[in-house]
N, C-alpha and C positions, 0 to 999 in steps of 0.2 A: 377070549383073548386070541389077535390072529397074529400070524407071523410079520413081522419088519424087519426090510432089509434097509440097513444104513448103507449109504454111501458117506465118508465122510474125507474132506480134504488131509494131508499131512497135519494142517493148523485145529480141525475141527477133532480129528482122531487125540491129539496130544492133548490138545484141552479136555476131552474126555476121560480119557488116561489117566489124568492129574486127580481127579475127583472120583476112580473107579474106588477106591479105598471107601469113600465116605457116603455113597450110595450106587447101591448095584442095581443093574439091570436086569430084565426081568428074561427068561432062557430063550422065550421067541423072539425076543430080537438079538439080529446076526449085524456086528457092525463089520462092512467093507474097508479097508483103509486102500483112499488114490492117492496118487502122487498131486494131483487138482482134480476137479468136479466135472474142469471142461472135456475131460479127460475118459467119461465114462460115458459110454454107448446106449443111446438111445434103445436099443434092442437088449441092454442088458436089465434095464428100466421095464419096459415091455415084459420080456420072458417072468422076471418077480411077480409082476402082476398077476402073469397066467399063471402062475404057481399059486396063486390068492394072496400075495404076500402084499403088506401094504410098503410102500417105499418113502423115508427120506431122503433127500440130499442135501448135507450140511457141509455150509462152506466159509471160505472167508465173506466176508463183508464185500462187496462190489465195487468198493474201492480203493481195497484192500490185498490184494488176489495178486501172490506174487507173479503171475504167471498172464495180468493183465486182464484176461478176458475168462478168466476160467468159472468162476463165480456169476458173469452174466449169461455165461452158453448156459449153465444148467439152470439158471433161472428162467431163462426161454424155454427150453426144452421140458421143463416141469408145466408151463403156460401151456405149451403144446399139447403133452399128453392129458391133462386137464380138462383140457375142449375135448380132447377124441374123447377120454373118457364120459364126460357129459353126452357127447352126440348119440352115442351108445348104450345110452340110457344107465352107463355104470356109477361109481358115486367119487364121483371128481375130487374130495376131502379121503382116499387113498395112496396121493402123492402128494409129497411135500416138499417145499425146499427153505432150506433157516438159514440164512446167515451170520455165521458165531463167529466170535475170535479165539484163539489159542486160549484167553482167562475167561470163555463162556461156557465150561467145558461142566459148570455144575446147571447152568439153562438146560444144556443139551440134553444129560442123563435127565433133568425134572420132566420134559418135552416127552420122550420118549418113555418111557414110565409113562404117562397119561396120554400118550398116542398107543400103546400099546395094550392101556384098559379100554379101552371104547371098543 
């Protein structure tokens, strides 16, 4: 089991929150709470990596994103490092990005739980 770092939006953390009662998380994964997704640094992404950390980013839905476009940057930017990571011969299924709502918040812990056995 390796480490996960969550990034998760204000919407994706709170739907998490909701359901931490009724299933826990497993101690290597560290959830981030951002204010939005679009919000968090490409180098912050990066550096987890280089720590061996494998990365989410969960956010609102893409149409959904109070913040307009916050939800589509880091859905790009997850496309991005995906390719580097391919080009690189590293294994591109290290990043992720889901988009949840505030009542997806029992997906998310399910998601991660089984992102965090493999």
């Amino acid at each position: 089991m390796g480490k996960v770092i969550v990034f998760c939006c204000d919407a994706a953390y709170y739907g998490l929150n909701m359901v931490s009662k009724l299933i826990e998380l497993p101690e290597d994964v560290e959830v981030v709470r951002v204010p939005c997704l679009g919000r968090v640094e490409f180098e912050a992404v990066v550096r987890a990596l280089l720590d061996s950390a494998n990365v989410v980013l969960a956010g609102c839905h893409e149409n959904n994103c109070k913040n307009i476009d916050g939800s589509r940057l880091a859905k790009m930017r997850v496309e991005l490092l995906r390719r580097m990571l391919e080009f690189v011969g590293m294994d591109a299924d290290r990043v992720k990005h889901l988009e949840i709502s505030t009542y997806e918040g029992l997906k998310l812990a399910e998601f991660l739980n089984e992102f965090a056995a493999r």
